[in-house]
C-alpha positions as CSV (number, residue, x, y, z in Angstrom):
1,X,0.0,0.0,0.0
2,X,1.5,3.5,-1.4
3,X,1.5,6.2,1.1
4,X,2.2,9.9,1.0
5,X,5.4,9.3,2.7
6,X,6.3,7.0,0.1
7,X,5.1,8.9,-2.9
8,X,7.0,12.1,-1.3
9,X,9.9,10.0,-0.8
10,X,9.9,9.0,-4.1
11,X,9.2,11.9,-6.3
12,X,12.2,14.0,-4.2
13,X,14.6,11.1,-5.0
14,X,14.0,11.2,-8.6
15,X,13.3,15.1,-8.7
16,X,17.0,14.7,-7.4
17,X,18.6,11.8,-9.8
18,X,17.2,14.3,-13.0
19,X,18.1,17.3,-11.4
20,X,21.6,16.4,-10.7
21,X,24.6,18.7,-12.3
22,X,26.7,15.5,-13.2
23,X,24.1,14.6,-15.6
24,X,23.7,17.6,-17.3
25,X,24.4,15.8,-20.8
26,X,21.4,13.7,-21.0
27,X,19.9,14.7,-24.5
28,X,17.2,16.6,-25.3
29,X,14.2,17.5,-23.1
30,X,10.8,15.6,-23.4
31,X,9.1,18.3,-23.0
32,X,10.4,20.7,-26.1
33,X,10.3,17.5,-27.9
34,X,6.7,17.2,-27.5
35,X,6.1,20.6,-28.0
36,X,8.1,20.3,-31.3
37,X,6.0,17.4,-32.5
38,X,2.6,19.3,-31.4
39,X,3.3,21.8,-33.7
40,X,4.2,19.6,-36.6
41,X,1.3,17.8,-36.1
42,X,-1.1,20.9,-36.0
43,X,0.7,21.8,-39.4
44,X,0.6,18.6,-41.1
45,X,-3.5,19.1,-40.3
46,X,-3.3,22.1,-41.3
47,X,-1.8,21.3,-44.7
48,X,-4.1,18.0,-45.2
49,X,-7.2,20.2,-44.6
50,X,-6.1,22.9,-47.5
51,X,-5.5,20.2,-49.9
52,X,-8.8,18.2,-49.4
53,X,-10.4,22.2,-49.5
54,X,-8.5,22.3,-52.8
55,X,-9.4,19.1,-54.1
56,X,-13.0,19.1,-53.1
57,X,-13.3,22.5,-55.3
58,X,-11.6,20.8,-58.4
59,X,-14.1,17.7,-58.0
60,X,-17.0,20.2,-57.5
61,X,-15.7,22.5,-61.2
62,X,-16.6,18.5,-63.1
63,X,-19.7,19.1,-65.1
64,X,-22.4,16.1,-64.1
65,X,-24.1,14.3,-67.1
66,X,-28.3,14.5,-66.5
């Protein structure tokens, strides 16, 4: 059974393991690499909804046959 001792315990050790200066050299944050990909993401929408826009006023330009 988890108690707050424990989850305090536990979230101050590992606030401490990332926070520690000797490993500084650890990559790239999660975080601006999530952000990074949100924003791609939103453009890549972005860019798929002009095309189907575009496309779905080429389609609409085809004369029908009564």
């Amino acid at each position: 059974m988890l108690t707050i001792h424990g989850v305090t315990t536990y979230l101050v050790t590992r606030w401490q393991d990332m926070t520690d200066p000797t490993q500084t050299d650890r990559g790239d944050s999660p975080v601006g690499t999530a952000v990074i990909t949100a924003i791609l993401v939103a453009g890549a929408i972005v860019v798929a909804g002009g095309i189907v826009a575009v496309a779905t006023g080429w389609v609409d330009l085809i004369p029908t046959q009564p």
